[in-house]
C-alpha positions as CSV (number, residue, x, y, z in Angstrom):
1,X,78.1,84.8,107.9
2,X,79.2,87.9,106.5
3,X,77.5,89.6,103.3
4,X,79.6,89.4,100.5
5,X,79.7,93.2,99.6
6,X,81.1,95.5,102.0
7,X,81.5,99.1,101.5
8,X,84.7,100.6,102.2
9,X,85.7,104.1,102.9
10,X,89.1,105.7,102.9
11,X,89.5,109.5,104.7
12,X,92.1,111.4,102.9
13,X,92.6,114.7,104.3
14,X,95.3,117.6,105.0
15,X,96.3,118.5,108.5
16,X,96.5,121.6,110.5
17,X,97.9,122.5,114.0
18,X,95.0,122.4,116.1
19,X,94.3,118.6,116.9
20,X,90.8,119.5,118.1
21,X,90.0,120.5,114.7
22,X,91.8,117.7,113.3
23,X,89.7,115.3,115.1
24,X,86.2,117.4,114.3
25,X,86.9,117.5,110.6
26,X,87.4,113.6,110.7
27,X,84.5,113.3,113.2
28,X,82.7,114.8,110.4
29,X,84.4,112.7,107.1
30,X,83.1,109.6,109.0
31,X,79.5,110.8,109.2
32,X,79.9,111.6,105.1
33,X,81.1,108.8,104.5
34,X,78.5,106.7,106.8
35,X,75.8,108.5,105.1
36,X,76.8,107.2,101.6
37,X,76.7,103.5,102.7
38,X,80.4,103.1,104.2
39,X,80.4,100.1,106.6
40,X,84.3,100.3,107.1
41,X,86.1,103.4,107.2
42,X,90.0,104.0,107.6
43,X,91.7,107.1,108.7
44,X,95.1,108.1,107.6
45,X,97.9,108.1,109.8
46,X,98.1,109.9,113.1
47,X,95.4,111.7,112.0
48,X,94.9,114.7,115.1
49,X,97.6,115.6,114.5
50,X,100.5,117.3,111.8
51,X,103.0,114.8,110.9
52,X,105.1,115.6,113.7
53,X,108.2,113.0,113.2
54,X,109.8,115.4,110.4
55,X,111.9,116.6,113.2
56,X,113.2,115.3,117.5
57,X,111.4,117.3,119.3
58,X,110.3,116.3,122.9
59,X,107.2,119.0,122.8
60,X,105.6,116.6,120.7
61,X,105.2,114.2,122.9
62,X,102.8,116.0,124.3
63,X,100.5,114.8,121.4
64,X,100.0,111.1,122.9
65,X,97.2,109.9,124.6
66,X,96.5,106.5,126.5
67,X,95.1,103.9,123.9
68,X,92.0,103.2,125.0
69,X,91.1,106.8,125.8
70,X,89.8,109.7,125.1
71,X,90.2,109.9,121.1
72,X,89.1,106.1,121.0
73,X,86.3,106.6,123.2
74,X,84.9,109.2,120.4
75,X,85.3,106.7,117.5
76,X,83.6,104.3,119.9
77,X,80.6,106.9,120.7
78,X,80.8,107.5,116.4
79,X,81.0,104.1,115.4
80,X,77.6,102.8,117.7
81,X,75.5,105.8,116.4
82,X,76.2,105.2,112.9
83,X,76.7,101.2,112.6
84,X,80.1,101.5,111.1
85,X,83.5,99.9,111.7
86,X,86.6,102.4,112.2
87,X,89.9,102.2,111.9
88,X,91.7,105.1,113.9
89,X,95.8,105.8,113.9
90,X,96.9,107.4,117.1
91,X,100.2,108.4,118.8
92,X,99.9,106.3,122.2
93,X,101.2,106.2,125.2
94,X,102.1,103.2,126.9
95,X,103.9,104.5,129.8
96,X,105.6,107.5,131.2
97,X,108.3,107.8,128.4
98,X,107.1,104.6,126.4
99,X,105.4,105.4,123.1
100,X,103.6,103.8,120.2
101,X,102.4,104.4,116.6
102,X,98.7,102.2,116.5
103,X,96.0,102.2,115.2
104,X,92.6,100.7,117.1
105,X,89.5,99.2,115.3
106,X,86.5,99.9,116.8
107,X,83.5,97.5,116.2
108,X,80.0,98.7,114.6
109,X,78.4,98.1,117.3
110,X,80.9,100.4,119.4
111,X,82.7,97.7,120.8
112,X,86.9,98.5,121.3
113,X,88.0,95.0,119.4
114,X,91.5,96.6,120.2
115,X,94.9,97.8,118.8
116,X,97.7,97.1,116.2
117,X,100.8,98.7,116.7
118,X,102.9,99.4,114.2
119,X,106.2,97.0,114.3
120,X,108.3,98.7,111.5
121,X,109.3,101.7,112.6
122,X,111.2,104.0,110.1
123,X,114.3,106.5,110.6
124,X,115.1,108.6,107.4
125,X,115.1,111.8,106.4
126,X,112.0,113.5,107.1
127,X,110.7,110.7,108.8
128,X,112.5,110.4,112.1
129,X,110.2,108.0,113.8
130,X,112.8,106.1,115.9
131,X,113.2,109.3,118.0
132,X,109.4,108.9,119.3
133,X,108.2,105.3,118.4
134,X,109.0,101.6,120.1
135,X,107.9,98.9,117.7
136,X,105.0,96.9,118.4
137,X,105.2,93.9,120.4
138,X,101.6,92.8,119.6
139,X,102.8,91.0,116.8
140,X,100.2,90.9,113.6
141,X,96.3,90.9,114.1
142,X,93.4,90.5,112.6
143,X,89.5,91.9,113.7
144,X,86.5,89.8,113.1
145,X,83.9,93.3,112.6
146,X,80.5,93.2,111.8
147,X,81.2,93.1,107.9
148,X,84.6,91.6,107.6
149,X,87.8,90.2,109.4
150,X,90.1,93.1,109.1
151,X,93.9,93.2,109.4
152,X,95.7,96.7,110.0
153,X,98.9,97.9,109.2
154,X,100.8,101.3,109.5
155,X,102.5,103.3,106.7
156,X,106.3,101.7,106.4
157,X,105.1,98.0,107.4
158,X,103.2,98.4,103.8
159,X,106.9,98.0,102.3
160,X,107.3,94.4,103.8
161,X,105.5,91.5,102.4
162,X,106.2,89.4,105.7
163,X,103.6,91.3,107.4
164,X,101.4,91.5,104.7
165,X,101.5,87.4,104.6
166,X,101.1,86.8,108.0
167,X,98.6,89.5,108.8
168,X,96.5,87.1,105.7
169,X,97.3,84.0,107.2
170,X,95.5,84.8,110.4
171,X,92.0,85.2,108.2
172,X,92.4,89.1,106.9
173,X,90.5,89.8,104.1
174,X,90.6,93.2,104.0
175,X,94.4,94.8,105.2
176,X,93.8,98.7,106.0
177,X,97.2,100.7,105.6
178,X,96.6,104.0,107.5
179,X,99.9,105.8,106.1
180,X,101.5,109.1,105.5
181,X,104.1,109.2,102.8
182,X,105.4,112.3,100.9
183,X,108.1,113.6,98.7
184,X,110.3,115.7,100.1
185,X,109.1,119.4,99.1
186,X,112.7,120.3,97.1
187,X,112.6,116.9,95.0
188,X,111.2,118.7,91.9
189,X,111.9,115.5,89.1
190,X,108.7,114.6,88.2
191,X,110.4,111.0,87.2
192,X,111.4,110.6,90.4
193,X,108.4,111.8,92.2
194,X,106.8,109.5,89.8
195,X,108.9,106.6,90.5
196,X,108.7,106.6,94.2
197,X,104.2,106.9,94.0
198,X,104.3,103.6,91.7
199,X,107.2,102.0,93.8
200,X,104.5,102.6,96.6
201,X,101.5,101.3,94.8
202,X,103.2,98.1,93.3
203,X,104.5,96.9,96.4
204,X,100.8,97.0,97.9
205,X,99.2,95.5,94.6
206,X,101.7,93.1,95.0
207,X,100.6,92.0,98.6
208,X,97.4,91.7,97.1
209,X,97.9,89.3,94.2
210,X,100.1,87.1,96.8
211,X,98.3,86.8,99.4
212,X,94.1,87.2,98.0
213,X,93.2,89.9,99.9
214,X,91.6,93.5,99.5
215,X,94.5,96.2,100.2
216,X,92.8,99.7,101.3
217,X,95.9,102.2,101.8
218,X,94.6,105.6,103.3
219,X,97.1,108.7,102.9
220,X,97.4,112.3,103.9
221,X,97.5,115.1,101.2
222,X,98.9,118.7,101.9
223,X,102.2,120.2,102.7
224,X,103.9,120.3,106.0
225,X,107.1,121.5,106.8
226,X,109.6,119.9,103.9
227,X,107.4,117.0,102.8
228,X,104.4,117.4,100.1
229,X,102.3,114.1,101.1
230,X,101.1,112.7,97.9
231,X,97.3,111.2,98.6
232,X,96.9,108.7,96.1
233,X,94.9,106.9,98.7
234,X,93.6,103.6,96.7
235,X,91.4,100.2,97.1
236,X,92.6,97.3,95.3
237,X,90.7,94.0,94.9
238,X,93.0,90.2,95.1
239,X,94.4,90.4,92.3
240,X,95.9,93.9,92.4
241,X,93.5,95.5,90.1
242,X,92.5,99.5,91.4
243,X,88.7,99.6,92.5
244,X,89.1,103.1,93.2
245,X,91.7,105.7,93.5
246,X,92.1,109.1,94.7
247,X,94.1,111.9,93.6
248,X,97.5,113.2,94.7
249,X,96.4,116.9,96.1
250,X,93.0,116.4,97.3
251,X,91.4,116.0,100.0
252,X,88.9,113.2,99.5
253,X,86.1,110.5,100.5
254,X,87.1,107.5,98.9
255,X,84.2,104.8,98.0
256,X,84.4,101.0,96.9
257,X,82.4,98.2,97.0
258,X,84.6,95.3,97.9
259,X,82.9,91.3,97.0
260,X,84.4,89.1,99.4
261,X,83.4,86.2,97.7
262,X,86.6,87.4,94.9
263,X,88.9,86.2,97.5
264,X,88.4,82.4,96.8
265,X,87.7,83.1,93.1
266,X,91.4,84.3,93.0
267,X,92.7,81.9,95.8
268,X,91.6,78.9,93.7
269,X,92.8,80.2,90.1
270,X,96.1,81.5,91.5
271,X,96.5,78.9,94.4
272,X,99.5,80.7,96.1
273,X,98.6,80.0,99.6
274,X,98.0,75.9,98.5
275,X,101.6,76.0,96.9
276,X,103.3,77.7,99.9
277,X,107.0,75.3,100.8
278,X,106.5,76.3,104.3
279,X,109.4,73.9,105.3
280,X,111.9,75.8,103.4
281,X,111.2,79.6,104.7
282,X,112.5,78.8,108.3
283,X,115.8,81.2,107.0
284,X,113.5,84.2,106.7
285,X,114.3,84.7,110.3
286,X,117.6,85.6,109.6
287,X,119.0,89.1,108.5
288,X,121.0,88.3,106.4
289,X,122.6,85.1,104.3
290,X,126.1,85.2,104.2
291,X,127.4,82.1,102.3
């Protein structure tokens, strides 16, 4: 049985060219973060590395590693020493010229529970991802760790609810987001840059308050080439309200103290799951509804 109160930590950081430093400096936020009482901790998408998918370029596929390997054999080495579970987002290879985005959850007792990767893969300005990533064919999963049954999702799946309600159905409590989202570096509106952050934050409330779960969303800061990543990195409890936040330029540790036992406070006052029609959803695997 797990305890009810698990401490969660969220590594926000910049990025810089060398992915050997990359991976000390997080090597070293973990330890931080362990050492304050985190029993959970997330990293931020593809973390070794800068956010390389701004531009096709085949050089960069010199950046992926086999998953297990030698950047998940680290966390594994990190995670028995210090008792903690991590969440770690790396570019993968599959096979010569077969590539994903995932992220692997390492146990606290060292333990590889294995890998998530991520299904929606994006294509848009500044985020050409298609050119490198194929979507996951894992389908959606969930981690029973030491402290909590985890789910873990990556960046642009956090704009679809599907995932977020399946990734719950399977027993999440807590759905880890590693992400990296910016606005584009010449968008100067501060309505605009205002209206895309909440945009991002209500949609992941949102998958909260529907589906009773913790939402931990972990986001780079700094600027890279044409994109200004916008941090923000935030734990919210099951009904949407904001444990903790980070800011938008900073890099940070983010702390909270998630009570597990709020997930069937809120399931049984807000009974969404109990109310579900789940006869009537069978044309959600459609694209489209022409009449």
């Amino acid at each position: 049985m797990h305890s009810e109160m698990v401490s969660v930590a969220l590594v926000q950081t910049s990025c810089q060219s060398n992915p050997v430093e990359n991976l000390a400096r997080a090597c070293s936020k973990i330890r931080e973060a362990a050492a304050q009482g985190a029993r959970i901790i997330c990293l931020q998408e593809l973390f070794i590395t800068r956010y390389f998918c701004q531009t096709e370029d085949y050089e960069s596929f010199a950046y992926a590693e086999s998953v297990p390997g030698p950047t998940t054999l680290v966390m594994q080495e990190l995670a028995r020493e210090l008792e903690v579970v991590l969440v770690a987002s790396l570019f993968e290879a599959r096979a010569r010229g077969l590539y994903h985005n995932t992220a692997v959850v390492i146990d606290a007792d060292g333990s590889y529970l294995g890998k998530y990767r991520k299904m929606h893969i994006p294509d848009d300005p500044g985020f050409y991802e298609k050119f490198y990533f194929t979507p996951g064919d894992l389908g959606y999963k969930v981690f029973k760790t030491r402290y909590a049954t985890i789910g873990v999702l990556i960046c642009w799946d956090q704009w679809y609810p599907e995932a977020a309600r399946l990734t719950a159905l399977k027993g999440a409590e807590i759905i880890f987001y590693p992400t990296a989202i910016g606005w584009a570096s010449d968008e100067r509106s501060d309505k605009v840059r205002r209206s895309q952050l909440e945009a991002w934050r209500t949609i992941q409330l949102s998958h909260a308050v529907a589906n009773g779960v913790f939402i931990a969303a972990a986001n780079r800061v700094g600027t890279e080439g044409d994109l200004e990543f916008w941090g923000n990195s935030f734990v919210c409890d099951p009904f949407g309200q904001i444990i903790q936040e980070a800011a938008h330029q900073d890099d940070a540790l983010l702390f909270a103290e998630c009570d597990m036992s709020r997930i069937a406070f809120y399931r049984s006052h807000w009974p969404f799951l109990r109310d579900r029609r789940i006869e009537t959803y069978g044309e959600l695997q459609k694209r489209y509804l022409e009449e």
